[in-house]
C-alpha positions, 0 to 999 in steps of 0.5 A: 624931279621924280620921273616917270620911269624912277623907281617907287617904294613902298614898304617893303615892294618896290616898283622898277617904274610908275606904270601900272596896268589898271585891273581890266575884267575880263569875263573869261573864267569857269566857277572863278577859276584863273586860267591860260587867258589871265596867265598870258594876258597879264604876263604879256604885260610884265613882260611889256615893262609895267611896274605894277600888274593888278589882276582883274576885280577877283570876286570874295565870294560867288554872288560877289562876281559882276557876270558869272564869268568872273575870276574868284577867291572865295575858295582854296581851291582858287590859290593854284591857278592864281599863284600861277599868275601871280609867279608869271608877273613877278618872274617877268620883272612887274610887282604882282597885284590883286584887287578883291572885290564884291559886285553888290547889287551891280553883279548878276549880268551878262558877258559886256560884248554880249549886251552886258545886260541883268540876267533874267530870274529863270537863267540857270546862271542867275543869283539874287544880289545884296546891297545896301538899300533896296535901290536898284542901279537901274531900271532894269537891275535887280532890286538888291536884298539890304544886306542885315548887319551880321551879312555885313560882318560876314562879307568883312570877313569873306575880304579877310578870308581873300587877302589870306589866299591873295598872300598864299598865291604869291600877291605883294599888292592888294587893293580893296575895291570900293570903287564904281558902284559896287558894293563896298562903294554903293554904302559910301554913296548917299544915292544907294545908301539909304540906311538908317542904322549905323552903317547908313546917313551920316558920313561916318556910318556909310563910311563904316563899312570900307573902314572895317572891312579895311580893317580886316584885311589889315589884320591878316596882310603883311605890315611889310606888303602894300595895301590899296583901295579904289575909290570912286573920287566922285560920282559925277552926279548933284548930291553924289559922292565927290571929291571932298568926301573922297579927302576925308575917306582917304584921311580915314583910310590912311589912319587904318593904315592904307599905304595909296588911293587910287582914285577912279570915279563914276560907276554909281548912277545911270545918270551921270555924265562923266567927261571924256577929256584927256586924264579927266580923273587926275584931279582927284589923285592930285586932291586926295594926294595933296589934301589927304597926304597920302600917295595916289594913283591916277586912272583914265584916259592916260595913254601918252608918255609925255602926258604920263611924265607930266602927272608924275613929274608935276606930284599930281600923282605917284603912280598912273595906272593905264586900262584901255592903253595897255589892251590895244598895246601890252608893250606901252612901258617900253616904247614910253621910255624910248621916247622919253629917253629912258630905255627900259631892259627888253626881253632878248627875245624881243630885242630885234623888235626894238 
C-alpha cells in the first residue's frame, strides 16, 4: 500500500514524499520581477518538508498577469531572481516547481485583500484583455478582445519562450495552467468559448488550443523533467465543463506526453456553486486517474494527515497538493508525519521545536 510519506518518481525527479505546496498568488511583485517575499515564503516551505514547492501562477507575457502585481517570465531579465528561488526549494530538500500560465480575460484587476475588483479604463495600471469570445467573466469585467488565430500562435509560442527561461532558472517541475478560468481554460469552456473557426465548437477544436500549446512546451522541456497541466475538472455549472470532458482531455493531454493532471475545478462562472466539503475536488483526481490512466494530483480542502493518507492510500490520487493549509502552517509535512508515525528529517535548527 503506497504511503503518504513514500517516495514518488517521475522521470527522472523524484519527490521525498506526496505533499505538494498548490501555487498560491501572491500579488506581491514589481514588473513580474521575484523578490525576498516569494524567496522565503516558498523557502520556508521546503524547509517545513513538502516534496513538491509549485511557485505562484508566473504570467508568459505582461497582459497575462491577473493584477499587476503578479510574478513574470515573459523576460530574460526574470531568470535571476526566480533561479534564486528556484535554488532555495531545492537546497532545502523539495523539488522546485513553476506554473506559467496567462489570466485572459480574468487579468487586469486589483490586489484580492484590496477588493480584487477590474481596474477601471483611466488607472495608469489598466491593460485591455483577450480572450476567447467577446464574453466577459462578469458584469463588471472587461469585454475580452477574441484572440485571431496568429495571437493564438503567438502566445503558444510566449509558453514555449517561459518553459525555456523556467528550465534556465533551475525548474525540474512545470505545470501549464489551463485551470479556473483563465485562459488557456476559457477556450475549453463551452460557456466562454463561442468560436466558430477551428479553435471553437466541438471538443476537439476548444481543446486545440491547450493541446498545441502543450505541444510547444513539450518541444523545449526535457524528456527527462515532469511536465503537468491544471485543469478545471468541472466547472460546477449546467452545460459547463465536467468531468468527462476532463477524461478525455487528460487522454489527449497524455498522448502529448504530460506525465500528471492535477486537477482543480470552478474558476469560469460567476454562477457556480461550488461545495465547501472536505476534499470536494478528489473525485475528479480519482476519475481522471482511473479513466484516463494517467497520475493526478488532488487539491482543495486537504488539510488533515489522516485524510491525506487516505487519497494516497486509496489510489484516488498519487500526490495532494495543500493551499490554504500550507499558509496558515508552513511546517504541515512534518508534523503530518509525526502523527502518522513516519517522522520526516528536521532542520537542526529547528529540532528543539520538534
Amino acid at each position: 500500500m503506497t504511503s503518504l510519506f513514500d517516495p514518488l518518481k517521475i522521470k527522472d525527479i523524484t519527490l521525498r514524499n506526496r505533499i505538494g505546496v498548490s501555487p498560491m498568488c501572491q500579488y506581491s511583485y514589481t514588473n513580474g520581477f521575484s523578490n525576498d517575499w516569494q524567496l522565503v515564503h516558498l523557502g520556508s516551505r521546503a524547509v517545513g518538508g513538502a516534496g513538491l514547492i509549485i511557485t505562484e501562477a508566473t504570467a508568459v507575457e505582461s497582459r497575462g498577469r491577473i493584477t499587476p502585481f503578479d510574478v513574470g517570465i515573459w523576460d530574460d531579465d526574470h531568470i535571476e531572481p526566480l533561479s534564486l528561488v528556484a535554488s532555495v526549494i531545492k537546497t532545502n530538500g523539495a523539488v522546485p516547481g513553476i506554473q506559467i500560465a496567462h489570466a485572459g480575460r480574468k487579468a487586469c484587476t486589483g490586489k484580492p485583500w484590496e477588493g480584487g475588483k477590474p481596474l477601471p479604463s483611466d488607472d495608469p495600471l489598466w491593460w485591455p484583455v483577450v480572450g476567447a469570445s467577446p464574453i466577459p467573466y462578469s458584469d463588471t469585467h472587461q469585454v475580452p478582445t477574441p484572440l485571431k488565430v496568429n495571437e493564438i500562435q503567438k502566445i503558444q509560442g510566449l509558453f514555449e519562450k517561459a518553459a525555456i527561461r523556467a528550465l534556465a532558472s533551475g525548474f525540474e517541475w512545470l505545470e501549464v495552467h489551463a485551470a479556473h478560468g483563465y485562459l488557456l481554460q476559457s477556450f475549453l469552456s463551452p460557456l466562454s468559448n463561442q468560436r466558430t473557426d477551428a479553435y471553437g465548437g466541438s471538443f476537439e477544436n476548444r481543446t486545440r488550443f491547450l493541446i498545441e500549446t502543450v505541444q510547444s512546451v513539450r518541444r523545449v522541456w526535457p524528456e527527462r523533467l515532469p511536465l503537468t497541466v491544471r485543469i478545471s475538472g468541472t466547472e460546477w455549472v449546467d452545460g459547463g465543463w465536467d468531468v468527462e470532458d476532463s477524461v478525455e482531455l487528460a487522454r489527449l493531454l497524455k498522448g502529448e506526453g504530460v506525465d500528471l493532471i492535477d486537477c482543480s475545478s470552478g474558476g469560469n462562472a460567476v454562477n457556480a456553486r461550488v461545495p465547501t466539503d472536505e476534499g470536494y475536488q478528489v473525485h475528479i483526481a480519482e476519475a481522471v486517474r482511473s479513466k484516463a490512466e494517467i497520475r493526478t494530483a488532488a487539491v482543495g480542502l486537504i488539510t488533515r494527515a489522516q485524510h491525506a493518507e487516505e487519497i494516497i492510500a486509496s489510489e484516488k490520487a498519487d500526490l495532494v497538493l495543500l493551499g490554504r493549509e500550507m499558509l496558515r502552517n508552513p511546517y504541515w509535512a512534518i508534523q503530518a508525519a509525526r502523527e502518522l508515525g513516519r517522522p520526516l528529517p528536521v532542520a537542526p535548527q529547528y529540532l528543539r521545536a520538534f
